[in-house]
C-alpha positions as CSV (number, residue, x, y, z in Angstrom):
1,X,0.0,0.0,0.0
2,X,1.2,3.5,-1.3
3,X,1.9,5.8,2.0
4,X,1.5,9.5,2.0
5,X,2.9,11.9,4.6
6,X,1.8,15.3,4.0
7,X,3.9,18.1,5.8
8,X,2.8,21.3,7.8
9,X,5.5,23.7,6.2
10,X,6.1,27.8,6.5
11,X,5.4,29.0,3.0
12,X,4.7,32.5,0.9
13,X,4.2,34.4,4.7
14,X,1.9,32.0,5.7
15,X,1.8,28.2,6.1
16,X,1.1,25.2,3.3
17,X,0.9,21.7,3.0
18,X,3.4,20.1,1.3
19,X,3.6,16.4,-0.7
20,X,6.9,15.7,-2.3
21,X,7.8,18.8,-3.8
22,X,4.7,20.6,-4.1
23,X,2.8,22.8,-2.2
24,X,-0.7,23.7,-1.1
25,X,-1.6,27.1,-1.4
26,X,-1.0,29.8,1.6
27,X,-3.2,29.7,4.6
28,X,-2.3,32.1,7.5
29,X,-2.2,30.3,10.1
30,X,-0.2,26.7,11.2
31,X,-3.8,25.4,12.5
32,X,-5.5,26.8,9.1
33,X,-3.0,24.7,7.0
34,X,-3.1,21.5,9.3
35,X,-6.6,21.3,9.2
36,X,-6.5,21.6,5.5
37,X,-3.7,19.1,5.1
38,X,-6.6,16.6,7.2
39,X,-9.1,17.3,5.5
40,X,-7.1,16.2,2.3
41,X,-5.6,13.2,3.9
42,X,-9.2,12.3,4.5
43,X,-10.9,12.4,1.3
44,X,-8.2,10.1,-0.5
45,X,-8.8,7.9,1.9
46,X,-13.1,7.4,0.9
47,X,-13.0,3.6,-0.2
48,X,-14.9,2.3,-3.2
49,X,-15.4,5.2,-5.5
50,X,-13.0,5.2,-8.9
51,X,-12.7,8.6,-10.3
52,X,-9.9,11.0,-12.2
53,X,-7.6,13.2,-9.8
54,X,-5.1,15.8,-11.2
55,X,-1.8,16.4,-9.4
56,X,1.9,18.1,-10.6
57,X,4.9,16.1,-10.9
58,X,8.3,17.1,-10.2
59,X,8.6,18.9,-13.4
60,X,5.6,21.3,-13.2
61,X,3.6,19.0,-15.3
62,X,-0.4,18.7,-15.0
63,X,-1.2,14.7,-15.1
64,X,-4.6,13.3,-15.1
65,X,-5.2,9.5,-14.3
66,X,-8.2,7.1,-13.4
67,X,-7.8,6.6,-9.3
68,X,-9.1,2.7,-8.7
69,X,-11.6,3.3,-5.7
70,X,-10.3,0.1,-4.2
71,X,-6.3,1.1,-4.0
72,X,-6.6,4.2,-1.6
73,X,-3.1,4.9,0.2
74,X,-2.3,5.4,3.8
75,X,-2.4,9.2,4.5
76,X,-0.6,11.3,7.3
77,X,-0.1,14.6,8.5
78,X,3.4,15.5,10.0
79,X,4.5,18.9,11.0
């Protein structure tokens, strides 16, 4: 099973999630951007629903793919 650690990061001023190399956009606060990050971490964890996500590799690039409903990873939020 894929695992995914999402990090509480300072970012632009503010605060940001951050997976691999990329991050979420600016919230103000720490608690702002955690409870984001959770809310995230959450969703990709909903069993039994295939759909398409979007996400930017290292390079900058826009992908698009068909998520099986049935493989969901293992999410966490680290700060």
């Amino acid at each position: 099973m894929t695992r995914i650690v999402y990090r509480i990061v300072p970012h632009d001023g503010g605060w940001a999630y951050k997976l691999g190399d990329s991050f979420s956009e600016t919230f103000a606060t720490h608690d702002d951007a955690r409870a984001a990050a959770v809310a995230v971490s959450r969703e990709q964890q909903v069993p039994d629903r295939t759909s398409w996500i979007e996400f930017e590799d290292t390079a900058g690039q826009w992908i698009t793919e068909r998520a099986d409903g049935h493989d969901r990873p293992e999410t966490t939020v680290e700060d």
